[in-house]
C-alpha positions as CSV (number, residue, x, y, z in Angstrom):
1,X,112.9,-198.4,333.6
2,X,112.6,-194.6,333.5
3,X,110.7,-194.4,330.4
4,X,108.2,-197.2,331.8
5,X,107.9,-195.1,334.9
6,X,107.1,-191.8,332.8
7,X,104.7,-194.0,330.4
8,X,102.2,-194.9,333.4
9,X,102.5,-191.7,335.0
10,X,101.3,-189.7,331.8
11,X,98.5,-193.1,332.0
12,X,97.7,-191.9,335.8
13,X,97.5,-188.5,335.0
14,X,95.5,-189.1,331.7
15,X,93.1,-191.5,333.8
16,X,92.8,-188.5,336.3
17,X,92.0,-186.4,333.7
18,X,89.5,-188.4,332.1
19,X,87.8,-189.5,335.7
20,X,87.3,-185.3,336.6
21,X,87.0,-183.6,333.3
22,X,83.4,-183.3,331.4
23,X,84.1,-183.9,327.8
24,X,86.9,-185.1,327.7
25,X,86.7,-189.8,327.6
26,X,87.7,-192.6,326.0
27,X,84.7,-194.4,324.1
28,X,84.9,-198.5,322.9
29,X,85.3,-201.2,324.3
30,X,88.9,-201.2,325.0
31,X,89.5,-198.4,327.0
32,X,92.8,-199.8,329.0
33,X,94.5,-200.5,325.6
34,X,93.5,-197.1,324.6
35,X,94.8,-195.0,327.5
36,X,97.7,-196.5,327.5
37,X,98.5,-196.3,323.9
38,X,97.7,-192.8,324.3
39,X,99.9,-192.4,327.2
40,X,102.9,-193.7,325.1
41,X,101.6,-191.0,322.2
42,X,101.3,-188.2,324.6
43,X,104.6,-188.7,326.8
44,X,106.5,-189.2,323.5
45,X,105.0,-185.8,322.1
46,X,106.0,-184.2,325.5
47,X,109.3,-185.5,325.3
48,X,110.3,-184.4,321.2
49,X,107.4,-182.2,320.2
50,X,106.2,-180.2,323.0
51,X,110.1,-178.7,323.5
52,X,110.1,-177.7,319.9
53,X,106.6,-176.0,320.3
54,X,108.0,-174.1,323.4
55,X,110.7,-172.5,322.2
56,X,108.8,-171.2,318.9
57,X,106.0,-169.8,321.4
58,X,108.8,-168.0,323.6
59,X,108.2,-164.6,322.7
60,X,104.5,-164.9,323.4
61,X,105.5,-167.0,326.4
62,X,107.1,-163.7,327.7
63,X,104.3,-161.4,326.7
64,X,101.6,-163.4,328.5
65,X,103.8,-164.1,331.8
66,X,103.6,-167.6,331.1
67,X,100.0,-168.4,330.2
68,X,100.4,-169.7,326.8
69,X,102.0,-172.5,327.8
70,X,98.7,-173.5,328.9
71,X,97.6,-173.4,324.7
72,X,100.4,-175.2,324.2
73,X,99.5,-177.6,326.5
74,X,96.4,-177.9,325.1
75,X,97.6,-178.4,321.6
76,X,99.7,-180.6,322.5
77,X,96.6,-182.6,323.8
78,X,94.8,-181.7,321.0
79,X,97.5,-183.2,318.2
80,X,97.9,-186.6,320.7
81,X,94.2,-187.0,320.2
82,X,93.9,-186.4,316.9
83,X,97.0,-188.8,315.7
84,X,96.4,-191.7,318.4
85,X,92.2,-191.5,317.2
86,X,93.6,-191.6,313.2
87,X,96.2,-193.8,313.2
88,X,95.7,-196.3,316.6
89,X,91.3,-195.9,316.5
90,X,91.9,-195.4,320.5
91,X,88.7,-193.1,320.6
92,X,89.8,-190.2,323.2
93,X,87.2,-187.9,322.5
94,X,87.9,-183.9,323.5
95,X,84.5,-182.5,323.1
96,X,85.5,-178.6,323.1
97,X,88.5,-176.1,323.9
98,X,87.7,-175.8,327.9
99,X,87.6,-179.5,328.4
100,X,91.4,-179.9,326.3
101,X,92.3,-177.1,328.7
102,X,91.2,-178.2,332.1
103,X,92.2,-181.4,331.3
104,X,95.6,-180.1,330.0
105,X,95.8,-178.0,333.3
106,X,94.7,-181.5,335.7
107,X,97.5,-183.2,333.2
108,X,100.0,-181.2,334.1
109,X,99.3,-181.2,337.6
110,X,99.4,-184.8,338.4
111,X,102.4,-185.4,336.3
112,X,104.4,-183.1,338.4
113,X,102.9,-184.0,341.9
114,X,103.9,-187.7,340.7
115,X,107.3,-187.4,339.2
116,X,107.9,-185.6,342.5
117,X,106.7,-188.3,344.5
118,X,108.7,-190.7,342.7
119,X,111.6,-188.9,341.2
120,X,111.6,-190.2,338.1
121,X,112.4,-186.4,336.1
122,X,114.4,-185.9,339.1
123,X,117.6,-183.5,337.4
124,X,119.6,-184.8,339.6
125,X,119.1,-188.2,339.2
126,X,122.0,-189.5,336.5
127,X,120.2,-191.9,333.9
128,X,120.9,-195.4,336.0
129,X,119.2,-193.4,339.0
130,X,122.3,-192.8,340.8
131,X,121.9,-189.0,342.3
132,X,124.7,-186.5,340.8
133,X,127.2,-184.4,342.2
């Protein structure tokens, strides 16, 4: 159930993204079946690569005070795009580096004001959804 609830909250925020952001759409015909395959692509990136990504950037994580975890936002964005549009044909088009990086930052945003609404990343929520401690 968790991973369903993080699945159509990275579709929300995605949809959010798309609706406010220039440059940044889905093109076809099928653009439900797109976003959410590219929801499942992008929340399983942020769950396996995105940590990875992080802790190789630390050092220039530091020196920025936390900015470039924006690029890696971004690139993260940028690699879900590009593998969902190769291998699925789901069409999310990023038109230029300030659209992936708004759209990153709007992203980011409504993932956290939604998990917070919901608790589903809650840390002290155990995995059946029983609190902790």
């Amino acid at each position: 159930m968790r991973v369903i609830g993080i699945w159509l909250i990275t579709a929300v925020a995605i949809a959010v993204a798309v609706s406010l952001v220039p440059g940044v759409e889905f093109v076809g015909a099928n653009v439900w079946v797109s976003l959410a395959v590219f929801a499942a692509l992008l929340a399983l990136l942020n769950a396996f690569i995105k940590p990875v990504l992080q802790i190789i950037s630390l050092p220039i994580t530091v020196l920025t005070l936390g900015i470039f975890a924006l690029i890696v936002n971004t690139a993260v964005l940028y690699l879900a795009a590009w593998i969902s549009n190769g291998l699925f044909g789901t069409a999310f088009i990023i038109s230029n580096f300030g659209s992936a990086l708004l759209a990153s930052i709007i992203i980011s945003i409504v993932t956290i004001i939604l998990n917070a609404l919901t608790g589903i990343k809650d840390p002290l929520r155990n995995i059946n959804g029983t609190l902790s401690g």
